[in-house]
N, CA, C and O atoms as a MOPAC input file, in Angstrom:
PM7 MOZYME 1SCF
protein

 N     58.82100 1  -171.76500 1  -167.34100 1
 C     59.70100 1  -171.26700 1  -166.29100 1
 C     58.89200 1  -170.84500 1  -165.06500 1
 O     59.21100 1  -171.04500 1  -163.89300 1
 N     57.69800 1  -170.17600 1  -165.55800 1
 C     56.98300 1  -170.12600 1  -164.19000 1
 C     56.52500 1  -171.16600 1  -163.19200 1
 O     56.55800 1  -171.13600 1  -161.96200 1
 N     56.09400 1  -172.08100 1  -164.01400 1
 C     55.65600 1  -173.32900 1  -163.01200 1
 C     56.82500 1  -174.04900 1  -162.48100 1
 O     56.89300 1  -174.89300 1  -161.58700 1
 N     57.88500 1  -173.43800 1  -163.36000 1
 C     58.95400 1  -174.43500 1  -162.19000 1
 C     59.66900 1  -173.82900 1  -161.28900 1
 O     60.52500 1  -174.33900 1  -160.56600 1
 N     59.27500 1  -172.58300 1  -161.33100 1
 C     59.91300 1  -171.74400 1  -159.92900 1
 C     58.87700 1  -171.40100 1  -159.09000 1
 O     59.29000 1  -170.76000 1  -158.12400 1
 N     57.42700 1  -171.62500 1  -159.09200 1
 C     56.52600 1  -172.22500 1  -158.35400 1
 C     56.91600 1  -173.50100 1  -157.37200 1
 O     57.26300 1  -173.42100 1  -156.19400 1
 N     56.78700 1  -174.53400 1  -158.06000 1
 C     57.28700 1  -175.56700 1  -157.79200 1
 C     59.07400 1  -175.54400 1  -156.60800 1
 O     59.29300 1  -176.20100 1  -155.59000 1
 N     59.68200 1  -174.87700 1  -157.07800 1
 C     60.83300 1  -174.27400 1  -156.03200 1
 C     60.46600 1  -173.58300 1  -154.83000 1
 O     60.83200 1  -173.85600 1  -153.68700 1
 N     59.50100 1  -172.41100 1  -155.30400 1
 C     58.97100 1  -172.20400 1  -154.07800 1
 C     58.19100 1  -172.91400 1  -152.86100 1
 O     58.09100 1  -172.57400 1  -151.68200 1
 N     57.61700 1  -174.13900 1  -153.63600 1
 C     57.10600 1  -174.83100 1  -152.51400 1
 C     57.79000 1  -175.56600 1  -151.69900 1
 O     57.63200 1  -175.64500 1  -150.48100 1
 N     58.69500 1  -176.21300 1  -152.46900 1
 C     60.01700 1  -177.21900 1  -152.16900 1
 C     60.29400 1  -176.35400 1  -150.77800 1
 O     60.48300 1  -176.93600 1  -149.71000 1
 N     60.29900 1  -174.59400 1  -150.92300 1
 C     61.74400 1  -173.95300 1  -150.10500 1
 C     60.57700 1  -173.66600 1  -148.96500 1
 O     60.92700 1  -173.44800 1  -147.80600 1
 N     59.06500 1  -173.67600 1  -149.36500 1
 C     58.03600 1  -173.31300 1  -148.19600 1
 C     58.11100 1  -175.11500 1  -147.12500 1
 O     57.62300 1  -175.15800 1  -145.99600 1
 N     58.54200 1  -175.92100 1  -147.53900 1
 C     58.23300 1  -177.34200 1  -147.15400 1
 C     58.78800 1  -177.56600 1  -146.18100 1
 O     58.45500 1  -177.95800 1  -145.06200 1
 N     60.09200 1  -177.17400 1  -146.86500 1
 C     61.57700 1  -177.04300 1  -146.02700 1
 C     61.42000 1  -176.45900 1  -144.97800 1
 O     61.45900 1  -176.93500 1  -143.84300 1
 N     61.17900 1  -175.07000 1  -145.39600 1
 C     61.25700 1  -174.23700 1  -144.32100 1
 C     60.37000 1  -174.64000 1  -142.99900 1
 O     60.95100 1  -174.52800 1  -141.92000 1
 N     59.14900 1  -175.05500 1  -142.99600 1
 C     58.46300 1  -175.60400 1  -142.24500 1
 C     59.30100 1  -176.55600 1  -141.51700 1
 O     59.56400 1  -176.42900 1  -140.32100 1
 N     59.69300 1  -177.46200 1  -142.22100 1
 C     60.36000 1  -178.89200 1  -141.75800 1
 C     61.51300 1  -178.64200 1  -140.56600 1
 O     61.62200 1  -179.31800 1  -139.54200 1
 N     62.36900 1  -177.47000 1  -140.96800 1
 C     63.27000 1  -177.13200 1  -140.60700 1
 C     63.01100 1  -176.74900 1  -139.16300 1
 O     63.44200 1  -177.31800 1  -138.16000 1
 N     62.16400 1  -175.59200 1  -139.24500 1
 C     61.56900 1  -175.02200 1  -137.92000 1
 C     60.45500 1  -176.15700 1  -137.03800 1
 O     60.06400 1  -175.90400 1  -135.89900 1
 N     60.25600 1  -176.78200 1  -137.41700 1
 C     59.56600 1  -177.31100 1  -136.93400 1
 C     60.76500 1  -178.67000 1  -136.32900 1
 O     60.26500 1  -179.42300 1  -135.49300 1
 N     61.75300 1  -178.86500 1  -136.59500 1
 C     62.97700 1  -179.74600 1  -135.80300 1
 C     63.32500 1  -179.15900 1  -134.91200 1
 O     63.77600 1  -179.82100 1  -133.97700 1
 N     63.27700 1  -177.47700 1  -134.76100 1
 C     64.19400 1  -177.16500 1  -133.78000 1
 C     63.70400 1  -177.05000 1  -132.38300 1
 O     62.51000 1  -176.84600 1  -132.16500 1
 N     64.58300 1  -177.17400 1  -131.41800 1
 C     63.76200 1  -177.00200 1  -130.06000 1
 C     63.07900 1  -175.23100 1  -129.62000 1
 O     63.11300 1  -174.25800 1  -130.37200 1
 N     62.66300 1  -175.26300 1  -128.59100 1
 C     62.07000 1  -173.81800 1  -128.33100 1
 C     62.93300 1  -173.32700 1  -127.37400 1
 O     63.17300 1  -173.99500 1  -126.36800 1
 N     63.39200 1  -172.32900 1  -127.54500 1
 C     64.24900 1  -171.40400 1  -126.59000 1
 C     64.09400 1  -171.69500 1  -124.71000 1
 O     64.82200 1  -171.97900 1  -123.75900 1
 N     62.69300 1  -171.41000 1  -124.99100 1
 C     62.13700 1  -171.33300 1  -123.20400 1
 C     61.27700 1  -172.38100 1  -123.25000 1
 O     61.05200 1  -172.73300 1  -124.40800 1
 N     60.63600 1  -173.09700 1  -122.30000 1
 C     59.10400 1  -173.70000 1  -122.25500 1
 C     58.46300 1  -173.72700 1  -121.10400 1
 O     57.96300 1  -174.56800 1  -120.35700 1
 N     58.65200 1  -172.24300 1  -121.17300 1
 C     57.70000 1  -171.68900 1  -119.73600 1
 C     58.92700 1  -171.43700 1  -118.67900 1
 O     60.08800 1  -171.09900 1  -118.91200 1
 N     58.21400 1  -171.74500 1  -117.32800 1
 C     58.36900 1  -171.79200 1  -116.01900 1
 C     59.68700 1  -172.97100 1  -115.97600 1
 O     60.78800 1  -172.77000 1  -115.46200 1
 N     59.23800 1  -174.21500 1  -116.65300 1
 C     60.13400 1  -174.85900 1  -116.45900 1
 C     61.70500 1  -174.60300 1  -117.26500 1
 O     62.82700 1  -175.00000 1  -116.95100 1
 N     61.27300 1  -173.84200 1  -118.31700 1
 C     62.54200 1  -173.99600 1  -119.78200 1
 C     63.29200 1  -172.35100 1  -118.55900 1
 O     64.41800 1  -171.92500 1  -118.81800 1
 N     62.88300 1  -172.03400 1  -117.98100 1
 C     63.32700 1  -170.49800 1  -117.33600 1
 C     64.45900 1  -171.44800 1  -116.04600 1
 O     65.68100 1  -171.41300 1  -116.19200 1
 N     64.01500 1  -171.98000 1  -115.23800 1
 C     64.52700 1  -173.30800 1  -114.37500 1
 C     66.00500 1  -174.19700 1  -114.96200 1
 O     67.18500 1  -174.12600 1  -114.61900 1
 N     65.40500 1  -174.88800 1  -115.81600 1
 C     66.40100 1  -176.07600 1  -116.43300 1
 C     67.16100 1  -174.83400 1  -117.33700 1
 O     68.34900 1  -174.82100 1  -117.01200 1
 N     66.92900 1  -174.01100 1  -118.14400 1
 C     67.76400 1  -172.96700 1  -118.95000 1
 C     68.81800 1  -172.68500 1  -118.40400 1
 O     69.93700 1  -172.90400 1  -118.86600 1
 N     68.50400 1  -172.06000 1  -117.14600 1
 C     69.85200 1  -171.35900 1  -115.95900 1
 C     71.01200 1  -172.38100 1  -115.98800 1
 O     72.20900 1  -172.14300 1  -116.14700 1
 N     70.25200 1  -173.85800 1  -115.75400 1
 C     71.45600 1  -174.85100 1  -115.47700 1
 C     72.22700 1  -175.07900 1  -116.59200 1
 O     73.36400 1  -175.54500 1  -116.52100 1
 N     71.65000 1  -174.76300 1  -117.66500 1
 C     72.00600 1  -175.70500 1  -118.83700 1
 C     73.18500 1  -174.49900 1  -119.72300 1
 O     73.91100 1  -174.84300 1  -120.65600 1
 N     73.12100 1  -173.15700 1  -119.17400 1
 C     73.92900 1  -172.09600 1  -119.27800 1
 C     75.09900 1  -171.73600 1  -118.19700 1
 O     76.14400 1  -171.13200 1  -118.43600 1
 N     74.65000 1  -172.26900 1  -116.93500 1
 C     75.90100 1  -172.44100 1  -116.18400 1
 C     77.09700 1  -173.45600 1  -116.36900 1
 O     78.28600 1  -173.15600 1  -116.47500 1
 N     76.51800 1  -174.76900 1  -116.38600 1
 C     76.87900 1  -175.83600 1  -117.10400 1
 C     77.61600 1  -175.95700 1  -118.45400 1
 O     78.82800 1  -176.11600 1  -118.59900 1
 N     76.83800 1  -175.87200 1  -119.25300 1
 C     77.03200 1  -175.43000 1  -120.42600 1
 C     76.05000 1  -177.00400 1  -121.03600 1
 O     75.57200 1  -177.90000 1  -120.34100 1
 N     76.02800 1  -176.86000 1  -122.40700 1
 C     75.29200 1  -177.31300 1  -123.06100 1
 C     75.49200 1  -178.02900 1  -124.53700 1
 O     74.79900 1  -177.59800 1  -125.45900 1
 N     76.50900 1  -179.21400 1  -124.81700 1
 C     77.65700 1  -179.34600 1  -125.66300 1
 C     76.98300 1  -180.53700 1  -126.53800 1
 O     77.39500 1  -180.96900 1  -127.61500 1
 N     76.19700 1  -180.82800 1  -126.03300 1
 C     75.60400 1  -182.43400 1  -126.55400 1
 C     74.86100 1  -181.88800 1  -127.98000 1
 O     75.49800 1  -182.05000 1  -129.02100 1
 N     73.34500 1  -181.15500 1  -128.05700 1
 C     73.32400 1  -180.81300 1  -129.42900 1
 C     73.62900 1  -179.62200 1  -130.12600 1
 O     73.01700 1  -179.29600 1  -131.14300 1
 N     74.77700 1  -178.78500 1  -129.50300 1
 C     74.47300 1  -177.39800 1  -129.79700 1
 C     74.94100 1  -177.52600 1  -131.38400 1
 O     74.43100 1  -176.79900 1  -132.23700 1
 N     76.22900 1  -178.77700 1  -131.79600 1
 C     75.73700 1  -178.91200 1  -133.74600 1
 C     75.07500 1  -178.87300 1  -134.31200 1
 O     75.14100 1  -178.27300 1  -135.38500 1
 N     74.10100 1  -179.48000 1  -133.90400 1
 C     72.93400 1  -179.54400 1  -134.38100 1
 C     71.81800 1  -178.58500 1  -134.42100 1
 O     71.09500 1  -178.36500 1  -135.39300 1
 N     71.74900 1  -177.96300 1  -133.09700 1
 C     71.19700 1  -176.64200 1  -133.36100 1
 C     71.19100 1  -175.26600 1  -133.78700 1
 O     70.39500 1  -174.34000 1  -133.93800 1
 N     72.92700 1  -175.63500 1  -133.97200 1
 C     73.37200 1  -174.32200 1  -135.13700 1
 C     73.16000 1  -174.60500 1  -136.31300 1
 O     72.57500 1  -173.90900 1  -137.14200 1
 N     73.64600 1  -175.69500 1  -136.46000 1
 C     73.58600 1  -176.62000 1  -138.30200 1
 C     71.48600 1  -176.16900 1  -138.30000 1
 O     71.25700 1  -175.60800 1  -139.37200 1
 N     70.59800 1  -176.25000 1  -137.72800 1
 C     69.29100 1  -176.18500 1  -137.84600 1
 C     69.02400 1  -174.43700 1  -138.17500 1
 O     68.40900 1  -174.01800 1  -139.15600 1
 N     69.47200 1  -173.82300 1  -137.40600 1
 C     69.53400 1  -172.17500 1  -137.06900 1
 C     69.86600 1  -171.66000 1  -138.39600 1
 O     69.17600 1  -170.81500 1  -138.96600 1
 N     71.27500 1  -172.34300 1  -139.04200 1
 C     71.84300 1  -172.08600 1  -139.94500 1
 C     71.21700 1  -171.98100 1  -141.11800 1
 O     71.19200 1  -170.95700 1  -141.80100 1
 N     70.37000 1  -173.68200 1  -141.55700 1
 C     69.68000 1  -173.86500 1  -142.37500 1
 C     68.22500 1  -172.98400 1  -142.41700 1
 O     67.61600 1  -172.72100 1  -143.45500 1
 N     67.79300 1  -172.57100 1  -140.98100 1
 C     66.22800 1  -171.35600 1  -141.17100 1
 C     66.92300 1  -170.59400 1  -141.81100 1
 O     66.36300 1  -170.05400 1  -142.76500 1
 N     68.28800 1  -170.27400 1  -141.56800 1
 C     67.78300 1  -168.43400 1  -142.21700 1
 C     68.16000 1  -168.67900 1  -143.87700 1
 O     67.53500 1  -168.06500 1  -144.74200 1
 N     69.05700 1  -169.47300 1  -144.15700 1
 C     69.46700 1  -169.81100 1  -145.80300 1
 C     68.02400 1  -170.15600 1  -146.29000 1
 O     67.65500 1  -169.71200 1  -147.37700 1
 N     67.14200 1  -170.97600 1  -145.48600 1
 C     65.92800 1  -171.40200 1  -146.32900 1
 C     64.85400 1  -170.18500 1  -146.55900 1
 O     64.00000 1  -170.22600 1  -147.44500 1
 N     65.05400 1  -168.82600 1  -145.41300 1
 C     64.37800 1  -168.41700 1  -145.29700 1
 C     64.18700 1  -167.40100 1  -146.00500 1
 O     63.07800 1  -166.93800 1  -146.26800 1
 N     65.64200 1  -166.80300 1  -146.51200 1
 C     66.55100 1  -165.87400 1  -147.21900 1
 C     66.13800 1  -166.27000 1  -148.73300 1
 O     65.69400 1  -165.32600 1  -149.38700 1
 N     66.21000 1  -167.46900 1  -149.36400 1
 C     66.01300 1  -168.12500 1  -150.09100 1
 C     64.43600 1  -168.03400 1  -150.58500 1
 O     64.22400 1  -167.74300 1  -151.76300 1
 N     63.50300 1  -168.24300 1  -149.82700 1
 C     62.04400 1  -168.30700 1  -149.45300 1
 C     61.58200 1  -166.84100 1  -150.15000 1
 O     61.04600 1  -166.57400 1  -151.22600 1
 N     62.01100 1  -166.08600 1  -149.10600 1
 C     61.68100 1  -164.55800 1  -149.93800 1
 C     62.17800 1  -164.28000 1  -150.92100 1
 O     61.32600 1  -163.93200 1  -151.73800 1
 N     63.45900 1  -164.23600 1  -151.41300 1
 C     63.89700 1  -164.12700 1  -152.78000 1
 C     63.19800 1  -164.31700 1  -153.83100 1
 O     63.02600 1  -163.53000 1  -154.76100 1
 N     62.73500 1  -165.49500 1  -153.68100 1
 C     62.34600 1  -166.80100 1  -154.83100 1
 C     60.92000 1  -166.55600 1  -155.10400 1
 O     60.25400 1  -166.86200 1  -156.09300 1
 N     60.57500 1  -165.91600 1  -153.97900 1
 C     58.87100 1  -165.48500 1  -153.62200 1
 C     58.85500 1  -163.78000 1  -154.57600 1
 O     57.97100 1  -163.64200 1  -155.42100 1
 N     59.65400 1  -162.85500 1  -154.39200 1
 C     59.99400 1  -161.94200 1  -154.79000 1
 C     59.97300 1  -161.85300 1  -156.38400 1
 O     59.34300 1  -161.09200 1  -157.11800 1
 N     61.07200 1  -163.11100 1  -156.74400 1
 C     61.17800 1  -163.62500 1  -158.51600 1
 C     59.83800 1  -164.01000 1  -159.00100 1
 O     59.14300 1  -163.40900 1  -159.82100 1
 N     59.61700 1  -164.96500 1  -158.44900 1
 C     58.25700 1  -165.69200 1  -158.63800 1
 C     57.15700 1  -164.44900 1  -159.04400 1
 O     56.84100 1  -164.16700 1  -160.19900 1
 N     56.72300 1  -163.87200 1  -157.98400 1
 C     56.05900 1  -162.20800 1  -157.88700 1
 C     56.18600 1  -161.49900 1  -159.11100 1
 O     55.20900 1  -161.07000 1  -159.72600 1
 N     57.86100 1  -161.30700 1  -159.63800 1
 C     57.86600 1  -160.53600 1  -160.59700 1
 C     57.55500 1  -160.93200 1  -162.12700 1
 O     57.33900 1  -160.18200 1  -163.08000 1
 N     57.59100 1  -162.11600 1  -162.08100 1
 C     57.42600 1  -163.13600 1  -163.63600 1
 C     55.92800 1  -163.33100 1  -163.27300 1
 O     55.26300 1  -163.89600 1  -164.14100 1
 N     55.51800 1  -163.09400 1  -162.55100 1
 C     53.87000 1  -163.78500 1  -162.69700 1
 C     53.46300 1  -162.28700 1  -163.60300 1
 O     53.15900 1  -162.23900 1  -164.79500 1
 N     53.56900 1  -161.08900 1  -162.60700 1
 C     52.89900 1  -159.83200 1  -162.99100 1
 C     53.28000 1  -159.31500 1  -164.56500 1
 O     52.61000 1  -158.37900 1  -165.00400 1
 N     54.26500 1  -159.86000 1  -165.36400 1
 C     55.11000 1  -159.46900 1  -165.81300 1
 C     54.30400 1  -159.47700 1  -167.39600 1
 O     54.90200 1  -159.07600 1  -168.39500 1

């Protein structure tokens, strides 16, 4: 049981990487401060599915991540 909730944990560390690493960056500088303004006056409809569906999935993976890290923790010492 331990090695396979090891093994989960990495799966959910992989993910989690993967995940964050799809999403775009809030600002990007000088310019993301510029194009931001417009893209909030405007509005911004093209991926915002996608960047909630992404948002969504960090924090479940992330929520998940510590938990599992937590379990893991307690069966090792145990």
């Amino acid at each position: 049981m331990d090695v396979a909730l090891k093994i989960v944990l990495v799966i959910f560390a992989i993910g989690l990487i993967a995940v964050v690493l799809l999403q775009k960056g809030k600002s990007a500088g000088l310019s993301g401060a510029i194009t931001g303004g417009a893209e909030h006056l405007f509005g911004k409809q093209k991926a915002r599915g996608l960047d909630l569906f992404l948002q969504r999935l960090t924090v479940a993976l992330a929520s998940g991540f510590f938990i599992l890290a937590l379990v893991v923790s307690y069966f090792v010492n145990k």
